[in-house]
N, C-alpha and C positions, 0 to 999 in steps of 0.2 A: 247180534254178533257181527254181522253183515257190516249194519252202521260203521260199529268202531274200527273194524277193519281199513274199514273206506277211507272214516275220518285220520285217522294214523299216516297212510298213505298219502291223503294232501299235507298234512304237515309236514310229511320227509321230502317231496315237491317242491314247495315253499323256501323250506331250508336250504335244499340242494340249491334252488335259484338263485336266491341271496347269496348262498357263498359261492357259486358260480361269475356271478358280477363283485365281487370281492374278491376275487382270485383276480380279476386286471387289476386292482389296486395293490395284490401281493407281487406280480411278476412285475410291476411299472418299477416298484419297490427293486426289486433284484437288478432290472436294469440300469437301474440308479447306481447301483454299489457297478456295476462294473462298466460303469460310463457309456452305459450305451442310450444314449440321452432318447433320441430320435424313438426306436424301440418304447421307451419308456414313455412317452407325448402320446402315444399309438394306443398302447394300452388304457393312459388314462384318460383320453378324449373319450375312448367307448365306453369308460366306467362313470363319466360324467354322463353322457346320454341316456341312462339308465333309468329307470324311476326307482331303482330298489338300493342302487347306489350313488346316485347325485345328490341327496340329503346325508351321505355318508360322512360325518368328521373327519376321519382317515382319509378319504381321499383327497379331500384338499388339503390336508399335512402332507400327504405324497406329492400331490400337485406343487406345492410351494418349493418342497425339496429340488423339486427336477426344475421349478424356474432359477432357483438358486445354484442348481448345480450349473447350468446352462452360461447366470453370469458371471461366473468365475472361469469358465472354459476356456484354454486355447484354442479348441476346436473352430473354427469359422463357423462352418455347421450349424454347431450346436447352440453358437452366438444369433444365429439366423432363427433360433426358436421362439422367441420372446423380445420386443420391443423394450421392454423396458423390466427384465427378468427380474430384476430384487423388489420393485414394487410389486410387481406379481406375484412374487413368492407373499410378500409381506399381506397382502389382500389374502392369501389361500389362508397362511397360518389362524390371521382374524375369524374365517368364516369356520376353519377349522372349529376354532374355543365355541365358535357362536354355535356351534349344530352338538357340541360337545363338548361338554366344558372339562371330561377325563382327558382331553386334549391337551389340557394347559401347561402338565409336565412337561412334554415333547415337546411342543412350541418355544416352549421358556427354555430347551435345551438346545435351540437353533438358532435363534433372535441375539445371541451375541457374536456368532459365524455368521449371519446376516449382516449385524452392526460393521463388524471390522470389513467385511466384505466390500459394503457402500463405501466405509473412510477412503478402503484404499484405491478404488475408485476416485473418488472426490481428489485425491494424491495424484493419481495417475493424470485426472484433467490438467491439475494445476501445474504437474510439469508440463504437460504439450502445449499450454497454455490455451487450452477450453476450458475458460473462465463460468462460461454458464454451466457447462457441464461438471464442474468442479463444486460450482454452488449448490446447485439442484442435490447433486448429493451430498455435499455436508447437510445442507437443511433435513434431506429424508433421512441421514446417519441420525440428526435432534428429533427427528416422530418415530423412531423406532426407539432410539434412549427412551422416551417417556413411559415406558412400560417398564411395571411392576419391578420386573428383573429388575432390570438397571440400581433400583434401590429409589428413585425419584431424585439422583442428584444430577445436576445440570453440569453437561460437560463442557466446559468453559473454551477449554480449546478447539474443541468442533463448533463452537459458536465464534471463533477469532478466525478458525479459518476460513467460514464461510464470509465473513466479515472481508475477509484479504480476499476473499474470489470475487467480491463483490466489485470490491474497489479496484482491483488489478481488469477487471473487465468493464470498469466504466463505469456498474449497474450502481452507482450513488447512495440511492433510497435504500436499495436493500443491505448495502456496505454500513451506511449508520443505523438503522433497525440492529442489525448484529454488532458490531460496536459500543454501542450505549447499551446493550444485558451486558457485553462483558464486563463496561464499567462501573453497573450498578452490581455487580457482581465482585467486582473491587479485583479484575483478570486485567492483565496488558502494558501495565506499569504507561510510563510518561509516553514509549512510542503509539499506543492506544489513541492516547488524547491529539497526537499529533495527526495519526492517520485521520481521526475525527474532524479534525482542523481545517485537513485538503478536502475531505469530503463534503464540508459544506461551502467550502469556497470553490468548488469547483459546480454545486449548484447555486452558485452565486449569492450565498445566505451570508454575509459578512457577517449578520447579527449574531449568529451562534456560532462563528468561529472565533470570536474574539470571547465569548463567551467561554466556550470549552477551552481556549488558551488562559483565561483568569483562573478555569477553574484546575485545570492542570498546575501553574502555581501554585494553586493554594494546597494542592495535595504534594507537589514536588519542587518547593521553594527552592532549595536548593539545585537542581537539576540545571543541567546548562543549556543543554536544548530546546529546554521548555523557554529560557530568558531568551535564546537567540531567534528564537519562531515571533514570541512576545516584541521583542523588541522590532525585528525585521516585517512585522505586521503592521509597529506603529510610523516605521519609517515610512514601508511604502502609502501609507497612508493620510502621510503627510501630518500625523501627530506627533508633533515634536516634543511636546512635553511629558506626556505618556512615554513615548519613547529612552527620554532624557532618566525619569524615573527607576526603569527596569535596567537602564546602562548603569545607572548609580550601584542596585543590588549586585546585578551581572558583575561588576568590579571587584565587588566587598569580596565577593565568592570565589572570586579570583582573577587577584590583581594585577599581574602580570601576563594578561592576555590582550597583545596586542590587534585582536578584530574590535576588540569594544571599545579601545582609545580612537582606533581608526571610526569607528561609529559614530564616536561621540563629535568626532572632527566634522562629519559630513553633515549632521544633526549643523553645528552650529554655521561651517560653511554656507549651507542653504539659508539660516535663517543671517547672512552676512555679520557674523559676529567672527570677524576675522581671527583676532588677540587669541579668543577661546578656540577656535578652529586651528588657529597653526600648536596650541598648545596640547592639545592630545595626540596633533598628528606627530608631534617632533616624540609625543612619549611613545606611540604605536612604534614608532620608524626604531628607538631604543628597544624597546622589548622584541621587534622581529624587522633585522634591515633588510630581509630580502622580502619585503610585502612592495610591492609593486605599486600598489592604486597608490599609500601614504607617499612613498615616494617622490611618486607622478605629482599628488594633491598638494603637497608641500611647496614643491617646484613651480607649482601651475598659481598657488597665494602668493610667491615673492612677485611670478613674475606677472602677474597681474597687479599688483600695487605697483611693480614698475611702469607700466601700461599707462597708469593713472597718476603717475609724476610726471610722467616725460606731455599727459595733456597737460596737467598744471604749467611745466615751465614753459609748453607753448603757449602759454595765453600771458606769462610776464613779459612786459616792455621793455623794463631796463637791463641792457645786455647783459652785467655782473650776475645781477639776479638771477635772469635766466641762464649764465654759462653755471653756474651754482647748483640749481634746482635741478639742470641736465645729468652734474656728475654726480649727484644723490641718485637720482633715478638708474644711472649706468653703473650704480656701484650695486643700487637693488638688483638689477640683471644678470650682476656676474656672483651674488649668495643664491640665485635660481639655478642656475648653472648646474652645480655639483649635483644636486636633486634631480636635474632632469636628465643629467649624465647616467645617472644610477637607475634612474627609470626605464632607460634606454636600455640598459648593459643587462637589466632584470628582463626584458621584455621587447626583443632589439626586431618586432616585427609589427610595431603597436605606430602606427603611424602620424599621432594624436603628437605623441612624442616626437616621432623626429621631425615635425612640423613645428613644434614649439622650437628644438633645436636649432634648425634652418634659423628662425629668424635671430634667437640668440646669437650664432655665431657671426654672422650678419651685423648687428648692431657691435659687437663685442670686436668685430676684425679679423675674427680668425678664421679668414680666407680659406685656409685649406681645408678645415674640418669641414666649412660650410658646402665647398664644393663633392666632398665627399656625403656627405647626408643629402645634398641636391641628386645626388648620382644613384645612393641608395633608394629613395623616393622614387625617381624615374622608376629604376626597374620594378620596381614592388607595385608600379600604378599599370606599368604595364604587363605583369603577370596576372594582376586582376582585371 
């Protein structure tokens, strides 16, 4: 009778003890609900040191709560608890299910006040503009989606934004990683492919940037942006016929846009195909007369083929000839004129211009205007 007495007594020992070290896991619990974060740290560090409650499921569910609670805090304080609180919480809930898989309701009832928590976060960086900090947690906001809850579907916009953290902060490699799922994901529309575009030419990869701009065509043929990246890719690249190509569609798509006539001018400008170069600039300059460069470009063909009459007539012998060949040439001077008047009058600080002006009115005699662009020039050289 003795025995069982005995034996009874250490089991209600036992008992008491365990739930004596589960009772910091109840109070850490209470100080949670009434923010008393600190309080709450106190309790469950003793209840981790425990051997009867550190293999406790519960209390690393409690544990998580209080890192999570900690990073969502105004408190300074309470921000001072945890380095890196939602990963920490997010570790607790894991080891939570692992020591206890009756855990898994309550975790799963946390893990989306976690997820939104990290976004906004990740929000928060991207205004202040801590780009890593912004990324870091959209990426952790995509390892906590990946769980059961979530459903398994892939949040498309937490992968674009982290994509924008990426690239807004330089970080390249990790900008196209996120990028290309959104694209094979079919998220981002034509600005997607473009951001794609900068990010490999700004690791110097020309090869898949011209690649992702084909392939943005071929999904967004119609798109304009997509023609004006394509095109302004093959220009500066000195492919003019590529170029020439995508200006053809760019057109078809819309005709009356005078940047693409003005494109086309400078395409054939550079390749000295004058005839075709004054003939898209005169249709640019039609469709929009206050564009500036056509203007300028227009003005700067006459008066360059004027340029190269007046060496022609210097080199004829027979004075007729040459008084002839002179007033061809000074008649081309004065159809440059009007164009570089207008060039001026669009952009009356562009010195390119009133340096062509200068000599125009010079050769042309009209004395007054030339000393007035000589006077203008002065001051503008000596402001700079």
């Amino acid at each position: 009778m003795k025995r069982i007495i005995l034996t009874i007594l250490m089991s209600i020992i036992l008992v008491l003890g365990v739930t004596a070290q589960k009772k910091y896991v109840k109070q850490a619990e209470i100080h949670i609900d009434k923010d008393e974060l600190k309080e709450a740290k106190t309790k469950l560090d003793m209840a981790l040191q425990d051997e009867k409650s550190k293999d406790w499921g519960n209390t690393y569910f409690v544990y998580g709560k209080l890192a999570q609670a900690a990073g969502v805090s105004e408190n300074e304080e309470f921000k001072k608890l945890f380095d890196i609180p939602f990963k920490i919480a997010y570790e607790n809930y894991l080891k939570a299910i692992e020591l206890d898989e009756k855990m898994n309701n309550a975790v799963n009832m946390q893990l989306p006040l976690l997820s939104n928590s990290v976004i906004n976060k990740g929000i928060e960086g991207f205004q202040t503009k801590d780009y890593p900090s912004a990324l870091d947690a959209f990426e952790f906001a995509l390892k906590v989606g990946e769980n059961d809850i979530f459903g398994g579907a892939a949040d498309t916009s937490i992968i674009y934004n982290a994509g924008l953290a990426g690239y807004n902060g330089e970080m390249y490699d990790k900008a196209i990683t996120h990028f290309k799922t959104c694209k094979e994901l079919g998220y981002g529309g034509p600005d997607l492919y473009l951001l794609l575009k900068n990010c490999y030419l700004e690791n110097e990869d020309s090869i898949n940037a011209v690649v992702i701009l084909q392939e943005a065509f071929e999904a967004f043929p119609g798109n304009e942006a997509v023609l004006v990246h394509l095109v302004n890719y093959y220009l500066t690249s000195g492919k003019n016929e590529q170029a020439l190509e995508y200006l053809t569609i760019a057109k078809e798509n819309d005709p009356e846009n005078a940047t693409y006539y003005h494109a086309e001018g400078v395409l054939y400008d550079k390749a000295n195909e004058s005839e075709k170069a004054m003939k898209a600039y005169l249709k640019a300059a039609e469709f929009d007369p206050a564009y500036f460069d056509t203007q300028y470009n227009i003005g700067a063909l006459l008066f360059n083929k004027g340029v190269t009459m007046v060496e022609i007539a210097n080199a004829i012998m027979d004075n007729k000839e040459y008084e002839k060949a002179k007033k061809a040439a000074e008649e081309q001077f004065a159809k440059a004129l009007p164009y570089i008047e207008k060039a001026h009058e669009l952009n009356p600080d562009d010195i390119a211009t009133m340096e062509t002006l200068k000599i125009l009115y010079y050769r042309m005699q009209m004395m007054e205007k030339h000393e007035a662009i000589v006077k203008k020039l002065s001051e503008v050289k000596v402001v700079e």
